[in-house]
TILOMAR-870916 format. One record per residue (C-alpha): residue number from 1; x, y, z; chain. Coordinates in nm, 3 decimals, padded with zeros to 5 digits. Layout:
% TILOMAR-870916
+-----+---------+---------+---------+------+
| pos |      c1 |      c2 |      c3 | unit |
+-----+---------+---------+---------+------+
| NUM |       X |       Y |       Z |    A |
...
+-----+---------+---------+---------+------+
***
This chain:
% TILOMAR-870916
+-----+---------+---------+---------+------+
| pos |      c1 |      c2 |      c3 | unit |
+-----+---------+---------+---------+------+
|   1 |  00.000 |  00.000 |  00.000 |    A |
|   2 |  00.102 |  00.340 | -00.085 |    A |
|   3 | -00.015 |  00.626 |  00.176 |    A |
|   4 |  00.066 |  01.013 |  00.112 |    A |
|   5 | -00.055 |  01.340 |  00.254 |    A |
|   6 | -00.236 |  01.556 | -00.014 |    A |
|   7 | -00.356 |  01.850 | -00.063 |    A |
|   8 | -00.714 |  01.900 | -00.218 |    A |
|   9 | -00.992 |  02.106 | -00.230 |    A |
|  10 | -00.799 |  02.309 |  00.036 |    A |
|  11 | -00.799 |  02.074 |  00.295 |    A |
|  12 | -00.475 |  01.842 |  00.352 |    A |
|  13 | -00.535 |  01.486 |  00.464 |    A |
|  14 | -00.389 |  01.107 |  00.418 |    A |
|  15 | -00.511 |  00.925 |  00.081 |    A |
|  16 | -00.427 |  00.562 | -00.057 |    A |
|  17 | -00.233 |  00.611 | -00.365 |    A |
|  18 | -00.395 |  00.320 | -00.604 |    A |
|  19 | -00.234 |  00.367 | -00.959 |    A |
|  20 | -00.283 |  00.685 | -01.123 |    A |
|  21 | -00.562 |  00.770 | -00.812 |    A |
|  22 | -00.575 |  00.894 | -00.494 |    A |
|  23 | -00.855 |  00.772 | -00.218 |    A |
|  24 | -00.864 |  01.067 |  00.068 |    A |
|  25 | -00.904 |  00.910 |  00.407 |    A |
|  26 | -01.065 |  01.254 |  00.618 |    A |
|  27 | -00.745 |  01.267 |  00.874 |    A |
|  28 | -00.383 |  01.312 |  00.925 |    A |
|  29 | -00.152 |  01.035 |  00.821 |    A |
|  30 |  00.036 |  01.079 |  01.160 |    A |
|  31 | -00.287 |  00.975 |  01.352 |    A |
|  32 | -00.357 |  00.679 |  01.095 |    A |
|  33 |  00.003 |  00.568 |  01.174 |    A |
|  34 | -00.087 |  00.629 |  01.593 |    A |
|  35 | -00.407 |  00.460 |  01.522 |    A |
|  36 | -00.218 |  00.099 |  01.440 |    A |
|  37 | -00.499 |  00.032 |  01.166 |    A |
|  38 | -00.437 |  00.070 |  00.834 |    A |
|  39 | -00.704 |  00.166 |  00.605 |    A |
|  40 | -00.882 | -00.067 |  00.340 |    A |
|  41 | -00.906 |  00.125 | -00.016 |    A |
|  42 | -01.200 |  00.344 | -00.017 |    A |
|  43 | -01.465 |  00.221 | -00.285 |    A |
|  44 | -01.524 |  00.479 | -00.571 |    A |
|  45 | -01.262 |  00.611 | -00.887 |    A |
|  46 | -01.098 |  00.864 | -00.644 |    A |
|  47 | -00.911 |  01.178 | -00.730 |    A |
|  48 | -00.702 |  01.157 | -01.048 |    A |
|  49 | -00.338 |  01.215 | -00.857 |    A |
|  50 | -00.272 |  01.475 | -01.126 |    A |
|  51 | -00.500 |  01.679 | -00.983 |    A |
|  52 | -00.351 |  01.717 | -00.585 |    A |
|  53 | -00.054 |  01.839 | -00.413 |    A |
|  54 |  00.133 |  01.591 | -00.273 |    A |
|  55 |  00.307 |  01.721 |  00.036 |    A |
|  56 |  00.562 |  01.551 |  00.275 |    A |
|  57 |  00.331 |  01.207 |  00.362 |    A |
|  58 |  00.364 |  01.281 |  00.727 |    A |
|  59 |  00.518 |  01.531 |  00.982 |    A |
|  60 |  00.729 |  01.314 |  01.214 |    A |
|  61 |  00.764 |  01.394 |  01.591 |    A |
|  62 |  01.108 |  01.259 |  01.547 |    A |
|  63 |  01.392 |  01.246 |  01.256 |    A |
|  64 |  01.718 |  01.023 |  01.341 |    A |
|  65 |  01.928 |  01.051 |  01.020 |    A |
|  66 |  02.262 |  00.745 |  01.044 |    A |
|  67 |  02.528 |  00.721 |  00.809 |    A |
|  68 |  02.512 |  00.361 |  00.721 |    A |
|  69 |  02.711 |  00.313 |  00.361 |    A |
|  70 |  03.066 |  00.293 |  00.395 |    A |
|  71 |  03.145 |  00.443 |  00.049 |    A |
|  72 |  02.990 |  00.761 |  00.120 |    A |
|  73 |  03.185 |  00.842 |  00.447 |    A |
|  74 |  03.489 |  00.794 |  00.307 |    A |
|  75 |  03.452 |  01.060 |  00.009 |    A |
|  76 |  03.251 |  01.282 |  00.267 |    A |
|  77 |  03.504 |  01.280 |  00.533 |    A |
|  78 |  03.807 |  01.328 |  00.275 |    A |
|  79 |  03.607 |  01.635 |  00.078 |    A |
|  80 |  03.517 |  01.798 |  00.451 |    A |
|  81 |  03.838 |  01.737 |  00.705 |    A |
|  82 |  04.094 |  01.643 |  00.405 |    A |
|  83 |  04.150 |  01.297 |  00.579 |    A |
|  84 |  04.174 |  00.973 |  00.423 |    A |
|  85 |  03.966 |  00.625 |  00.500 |    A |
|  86 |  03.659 |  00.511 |  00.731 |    A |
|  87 |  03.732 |  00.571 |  01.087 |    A |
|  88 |  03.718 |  00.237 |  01.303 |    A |
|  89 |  03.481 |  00.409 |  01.529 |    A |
|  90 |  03.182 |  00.343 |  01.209 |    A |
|  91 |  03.215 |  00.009 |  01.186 |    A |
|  92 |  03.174 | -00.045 |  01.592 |    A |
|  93 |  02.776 |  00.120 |  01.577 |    A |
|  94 |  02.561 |  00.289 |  01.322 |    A |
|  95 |  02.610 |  00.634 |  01.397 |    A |
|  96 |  02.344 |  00.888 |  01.393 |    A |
|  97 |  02.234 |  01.220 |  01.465 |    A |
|  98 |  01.868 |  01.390 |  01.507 |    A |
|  99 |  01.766 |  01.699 |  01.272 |    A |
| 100 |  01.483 |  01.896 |  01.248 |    A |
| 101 |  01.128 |  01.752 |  01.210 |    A |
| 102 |  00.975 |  02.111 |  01.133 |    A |
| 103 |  01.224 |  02.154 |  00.847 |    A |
| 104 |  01.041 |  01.841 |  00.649 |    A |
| 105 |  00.919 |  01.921 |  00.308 |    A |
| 106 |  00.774 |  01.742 |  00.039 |    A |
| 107 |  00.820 |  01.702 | -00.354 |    A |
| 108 |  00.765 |  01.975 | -00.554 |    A |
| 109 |  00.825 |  02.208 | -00.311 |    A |
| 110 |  01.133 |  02.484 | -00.331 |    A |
| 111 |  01.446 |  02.486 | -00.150 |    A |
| 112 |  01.570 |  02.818 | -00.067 |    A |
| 113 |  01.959 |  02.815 | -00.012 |    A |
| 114 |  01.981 |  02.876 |  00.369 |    A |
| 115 |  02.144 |  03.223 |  00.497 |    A |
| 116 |  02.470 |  03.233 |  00.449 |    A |
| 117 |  02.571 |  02.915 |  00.299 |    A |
| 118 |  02.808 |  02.916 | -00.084 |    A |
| 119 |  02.771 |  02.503 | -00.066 |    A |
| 120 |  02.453 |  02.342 | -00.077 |    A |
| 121 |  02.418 |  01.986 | -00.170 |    A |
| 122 |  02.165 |  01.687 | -00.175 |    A |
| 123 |  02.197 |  01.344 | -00.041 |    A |
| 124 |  02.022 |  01.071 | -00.115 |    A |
| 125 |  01.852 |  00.838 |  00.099 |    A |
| 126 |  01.547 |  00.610 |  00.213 |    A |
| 127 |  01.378 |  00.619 |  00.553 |    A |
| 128 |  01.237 |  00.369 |  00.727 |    A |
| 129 |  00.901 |  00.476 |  00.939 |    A |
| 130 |  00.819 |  00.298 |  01.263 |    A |
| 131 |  00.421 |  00.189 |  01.290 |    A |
| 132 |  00.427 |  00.122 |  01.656 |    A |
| 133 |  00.620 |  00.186 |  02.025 |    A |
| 134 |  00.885 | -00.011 |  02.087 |    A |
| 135 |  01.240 | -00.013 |  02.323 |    A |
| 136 |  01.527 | -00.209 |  02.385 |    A |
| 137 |  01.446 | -00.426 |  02.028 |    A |
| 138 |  01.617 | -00.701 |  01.896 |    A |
| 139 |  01.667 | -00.671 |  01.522 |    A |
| 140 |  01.445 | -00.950 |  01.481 |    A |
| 141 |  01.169 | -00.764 |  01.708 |    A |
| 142 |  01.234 | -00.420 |  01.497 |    A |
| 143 |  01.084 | -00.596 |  01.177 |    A |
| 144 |  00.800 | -00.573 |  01.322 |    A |
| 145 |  00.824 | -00.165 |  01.400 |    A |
| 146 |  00.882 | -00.014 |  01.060 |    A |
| 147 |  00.612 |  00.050 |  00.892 |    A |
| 148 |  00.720 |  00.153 |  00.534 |    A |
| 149 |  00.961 |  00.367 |  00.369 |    A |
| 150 |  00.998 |  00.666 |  00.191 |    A |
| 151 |  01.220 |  00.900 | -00.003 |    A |
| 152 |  01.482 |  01.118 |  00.229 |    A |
| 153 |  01.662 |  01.393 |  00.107 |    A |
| 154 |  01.905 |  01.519 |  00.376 |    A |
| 155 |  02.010 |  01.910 |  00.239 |    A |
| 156 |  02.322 |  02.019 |  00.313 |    A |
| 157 |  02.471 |  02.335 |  00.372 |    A |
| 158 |  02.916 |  02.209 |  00.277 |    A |
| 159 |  03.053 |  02.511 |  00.440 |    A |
| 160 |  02.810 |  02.568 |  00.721 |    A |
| 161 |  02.843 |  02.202 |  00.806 |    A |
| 162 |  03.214 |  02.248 |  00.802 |    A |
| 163 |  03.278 |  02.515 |  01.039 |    A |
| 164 |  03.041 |  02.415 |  01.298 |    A |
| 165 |  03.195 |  02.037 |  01.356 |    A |
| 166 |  03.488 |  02.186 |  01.420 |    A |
| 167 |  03.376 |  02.245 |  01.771 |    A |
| 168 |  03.325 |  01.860 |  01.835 |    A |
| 169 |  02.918 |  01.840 |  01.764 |    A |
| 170 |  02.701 |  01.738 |  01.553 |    A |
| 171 |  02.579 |  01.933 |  01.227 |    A |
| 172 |  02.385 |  02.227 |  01.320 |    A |
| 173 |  02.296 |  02.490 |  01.070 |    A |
| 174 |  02.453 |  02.265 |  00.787 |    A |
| 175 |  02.161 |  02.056 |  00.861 |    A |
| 176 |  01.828 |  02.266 |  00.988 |    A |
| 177 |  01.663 |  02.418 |  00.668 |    A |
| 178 |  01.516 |  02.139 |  00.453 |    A |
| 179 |  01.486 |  01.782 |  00.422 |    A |
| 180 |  01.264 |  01.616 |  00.190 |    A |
| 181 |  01.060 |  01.290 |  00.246 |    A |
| 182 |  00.838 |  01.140 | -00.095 |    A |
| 183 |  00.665 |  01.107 | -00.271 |    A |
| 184 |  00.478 |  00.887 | -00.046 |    A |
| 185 |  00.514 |  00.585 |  00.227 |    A |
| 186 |  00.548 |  00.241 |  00.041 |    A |
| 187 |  00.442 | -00.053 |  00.338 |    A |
| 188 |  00.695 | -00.280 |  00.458 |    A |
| 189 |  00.501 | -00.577 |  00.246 |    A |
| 190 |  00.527 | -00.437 | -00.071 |    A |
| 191 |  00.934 | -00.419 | -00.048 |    A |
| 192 |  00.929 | -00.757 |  00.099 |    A |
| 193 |  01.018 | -00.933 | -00.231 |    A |
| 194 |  01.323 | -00.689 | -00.254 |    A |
| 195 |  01.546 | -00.861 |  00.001 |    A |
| 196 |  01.834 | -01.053 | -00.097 |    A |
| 197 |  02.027 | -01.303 |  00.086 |    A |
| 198 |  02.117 | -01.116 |  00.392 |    A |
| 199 |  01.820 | -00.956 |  00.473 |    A |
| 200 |  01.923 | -00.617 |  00.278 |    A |
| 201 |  01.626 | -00.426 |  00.068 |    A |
| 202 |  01.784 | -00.433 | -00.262 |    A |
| 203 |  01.641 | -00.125 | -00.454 |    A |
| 204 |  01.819 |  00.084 | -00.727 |    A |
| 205 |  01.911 |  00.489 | -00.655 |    A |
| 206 |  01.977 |  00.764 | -00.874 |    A |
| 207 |  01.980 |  01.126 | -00.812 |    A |
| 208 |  01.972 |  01.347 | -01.079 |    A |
| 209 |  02.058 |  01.751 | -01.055 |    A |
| 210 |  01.863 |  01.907 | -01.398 |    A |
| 211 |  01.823 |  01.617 | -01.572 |    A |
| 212 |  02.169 |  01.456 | -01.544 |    A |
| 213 |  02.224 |  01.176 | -01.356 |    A |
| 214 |  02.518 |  01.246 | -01.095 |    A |
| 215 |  02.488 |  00.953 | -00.853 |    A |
| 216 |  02.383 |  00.569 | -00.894 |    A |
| 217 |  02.376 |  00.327 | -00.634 |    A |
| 218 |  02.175 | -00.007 | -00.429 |    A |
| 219 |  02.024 |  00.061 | -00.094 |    A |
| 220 |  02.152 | -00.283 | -00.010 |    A |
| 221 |  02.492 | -00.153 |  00.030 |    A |
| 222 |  02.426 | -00.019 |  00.345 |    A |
| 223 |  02.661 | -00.158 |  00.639 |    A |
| 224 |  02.384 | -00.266 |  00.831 |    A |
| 225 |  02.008 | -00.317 |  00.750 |    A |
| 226 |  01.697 | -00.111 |  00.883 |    A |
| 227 |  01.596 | -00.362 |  01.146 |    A |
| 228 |  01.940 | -00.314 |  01.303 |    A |
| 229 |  01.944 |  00.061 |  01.261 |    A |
| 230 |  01.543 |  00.054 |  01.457 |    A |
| 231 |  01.732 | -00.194 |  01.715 |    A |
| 232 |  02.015 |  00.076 |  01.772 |    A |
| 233 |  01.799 |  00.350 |  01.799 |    A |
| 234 |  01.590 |  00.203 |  02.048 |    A |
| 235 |  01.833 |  00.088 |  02.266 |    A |
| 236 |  01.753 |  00.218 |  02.620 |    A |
| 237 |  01.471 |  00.442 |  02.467 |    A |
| 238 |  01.195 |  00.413 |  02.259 |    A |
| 239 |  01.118 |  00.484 |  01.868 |    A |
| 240 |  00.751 |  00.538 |  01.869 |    A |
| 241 |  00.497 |  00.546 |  01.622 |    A |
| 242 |  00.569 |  00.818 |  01.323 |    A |
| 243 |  00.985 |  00.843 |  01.404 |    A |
| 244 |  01.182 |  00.854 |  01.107 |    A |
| 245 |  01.458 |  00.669 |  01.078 |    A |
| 246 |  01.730 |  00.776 |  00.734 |    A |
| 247 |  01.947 |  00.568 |  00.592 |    A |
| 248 |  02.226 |  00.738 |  00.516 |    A |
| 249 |  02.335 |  00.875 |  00.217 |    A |
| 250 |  02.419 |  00.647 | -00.071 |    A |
| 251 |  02.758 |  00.615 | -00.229 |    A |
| 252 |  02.872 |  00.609 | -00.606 |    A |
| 253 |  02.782 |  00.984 | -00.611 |    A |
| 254 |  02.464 |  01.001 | -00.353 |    A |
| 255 |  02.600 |  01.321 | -00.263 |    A |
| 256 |  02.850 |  01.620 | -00.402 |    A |
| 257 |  03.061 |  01.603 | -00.150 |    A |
| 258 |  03.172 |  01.282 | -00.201 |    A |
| 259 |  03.243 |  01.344 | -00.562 |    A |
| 260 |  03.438 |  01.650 | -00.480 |    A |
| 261 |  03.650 |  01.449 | -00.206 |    A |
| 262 |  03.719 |  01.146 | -00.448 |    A |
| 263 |  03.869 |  01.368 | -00.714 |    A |
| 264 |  03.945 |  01.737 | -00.516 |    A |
| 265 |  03.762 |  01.920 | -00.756 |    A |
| 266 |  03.407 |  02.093 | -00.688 |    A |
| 267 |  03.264 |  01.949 | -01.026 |    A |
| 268 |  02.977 |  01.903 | -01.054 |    A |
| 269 |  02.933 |  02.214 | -00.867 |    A |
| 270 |  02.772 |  02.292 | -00.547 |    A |
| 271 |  02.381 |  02.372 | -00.604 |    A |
| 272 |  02.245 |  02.728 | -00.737 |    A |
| 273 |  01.922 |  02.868 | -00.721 |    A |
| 274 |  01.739 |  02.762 | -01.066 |    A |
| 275 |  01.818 |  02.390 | -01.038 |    A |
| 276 |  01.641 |  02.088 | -01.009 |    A |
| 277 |  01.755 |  01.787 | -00.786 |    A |
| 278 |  01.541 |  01.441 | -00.884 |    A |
| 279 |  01.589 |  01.142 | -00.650 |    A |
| 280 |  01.423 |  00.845 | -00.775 |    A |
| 281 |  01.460 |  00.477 | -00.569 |    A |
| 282 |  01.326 |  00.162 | -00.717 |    A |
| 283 |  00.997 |  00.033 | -00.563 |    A |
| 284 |  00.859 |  00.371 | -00.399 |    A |
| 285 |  00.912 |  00.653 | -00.610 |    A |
| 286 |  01.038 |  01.013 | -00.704 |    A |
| 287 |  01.091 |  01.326 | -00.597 |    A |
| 288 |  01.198 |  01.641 | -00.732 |    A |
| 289 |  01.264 |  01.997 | -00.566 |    A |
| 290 |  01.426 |  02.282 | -00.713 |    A |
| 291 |  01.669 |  02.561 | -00.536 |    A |
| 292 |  01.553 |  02.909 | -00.524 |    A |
| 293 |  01.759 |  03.235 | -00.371 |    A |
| 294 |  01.719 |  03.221 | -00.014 |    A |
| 295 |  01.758 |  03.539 |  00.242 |    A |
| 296 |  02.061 |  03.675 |  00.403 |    A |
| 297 |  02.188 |  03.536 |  00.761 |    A |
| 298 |  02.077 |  03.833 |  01.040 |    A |
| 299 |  02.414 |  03.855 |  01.192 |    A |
| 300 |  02.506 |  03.691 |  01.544 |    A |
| 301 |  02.830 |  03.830 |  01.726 |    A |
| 302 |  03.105 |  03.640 |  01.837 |    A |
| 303 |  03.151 |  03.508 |  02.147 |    A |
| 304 |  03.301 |  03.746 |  02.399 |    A |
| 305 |  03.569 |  03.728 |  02.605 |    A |
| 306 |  03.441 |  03.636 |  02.972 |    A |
| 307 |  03.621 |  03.663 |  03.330 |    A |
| 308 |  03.509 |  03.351 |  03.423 |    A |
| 309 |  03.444 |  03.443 |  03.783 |    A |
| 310 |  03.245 |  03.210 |  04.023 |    A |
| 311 |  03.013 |  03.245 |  04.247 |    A |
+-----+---------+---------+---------+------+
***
């Protein structure tokens, strides 16, 4: 089953995409998902899907974003610190960090480049969404907790991104101004048949930035599958109904930056306002947003110098 958020009539609600229709369902995909019931397809021809607005299928209380494929930190981490290989510390968990749920967008919609940033890129990934509240899983048990998957698109801001880790945190304002998810959520069942020996969904990538394919790659070339990213994330918490859960970007060119750190040269280059990025995974879907001028950063000080006196 397919299930997106539209927009229609002026009022913005879950459907059941069926072929070249849409089937509105009257409420929020987010409470559908809380509900635990998924809907049957309502009887009638529906809406033609030409004629809605698809929007991001769901907002998400919660968006954990990992960095599972191997290929793709090791041209990141050469094009944004200059150094060379994985570091061990990868292979020893699936590393993630959270970013910003109210940033979601969907396909079709613009990306302004955020304030301040020269550097923007794309990267391309699938999320997993969990269906129901769960903690301390076993791989096995997470199965059971994803609900379908969907489209991520986890905008960067290069130079943004670049400065800030250089205190020691995570991504900050390289991270907080977009991130797409589309063009709908495909159910766990329907990828089923995907799998391949080891347990790893086996779909096809591309991204695309104005018609030109730039990156290629399989989802199953992830280091670890979703069940055992949902098992990490929950340990000693929970992952509740509606949490999004991305991949990680894909290598072979699933991202700029890991072009530009492969050969040292910013070609293609970074994103300008005017083009189009198209992200397209086998078995759920495209998307497509294009990059528009954004505004200019209202300026922060620096820190000042302090005493540091005690109380």
């Amino acid at each position: 089953m397919r299930l997106a958020t539209i927009e229609h009539a002026g009022r913005t609600q879950a459907a059941v995409v069926a072929g070249d229709a849409v089937h509105p369902l009257g409420v929020p995909l987010l409470d559908l998902i809380r509900s635990g019931t998924l809907p049957d397809v309502p009887p009638g021809p529906g809406v033609p899907l030409a004629e809605v607005t698809l929007r991001a299928p769901l907002e998400p209380p919660t968006v954990r974003d990992f960095v599972a494929f191997e290929e793709h930190v090791e041209g990141v981490r050469r094009a944004v610190s200059g150094e060379a290989g994985v570091p061990e510390q990868w292979y020893a968990a699936p590393t993630f960090y959270f970013t910003n749920p109210y940033a979601v967008i969907g396909t079709g919609e613009d990306v302004p480049v955020p304030p301040g940033c020269a550097v923007l890129d794309f990267e391309l990934e699938v999320a997993a969404v969990i269906g129901r509240a769960g903690r301390d899983l076993t791989p096995e048990a997470a199965r059971e907790h994803i609900l379908g998957y969907t489209i991520f698109n986890d905008w960067s801001a290069r130079d943004l991104q670049g400065a800030e880790m250089r205190v020691g945190l995570g991504p900050a304002k390289g991270k907080d101004f977009a991130t797409t998810l589309g063009p709908w959520l495909v159910t766990a069942d329907e990828l089923e048949p995907c799998r391949d020996g080891e347990g790893f969904l086996r779909l096809a990538m591309t991204v695309a930035v104005n018609g030109v394919e730039v990156g290629r790659d399989l989802l199953s070339n992830m280091g670890w599958p979703f069940e055992e990213l949902v098992a990490y994330a929950s340990r000693g918490t929970w992952v509740r109904p509606g949490d999004v859960l991305g991949s990680g970007t894909c290598g072979n060119g699933g991202c700029l930056a890991e072009l530009w750190g492969r050969t040292g040269v910013r070609e293609p280059p970074p994103l300008r306002p005017g083009d189009v990025v198209t992200m397209t995974v086998e078995g759920i879907g495209t998307i497509s947003n294009t990059v528009v001028a954004g505004g200019d950063p209202v300026e922060i000080p620096p820190a000042r110098p302090r005493p540091r006196h005690r109380p």
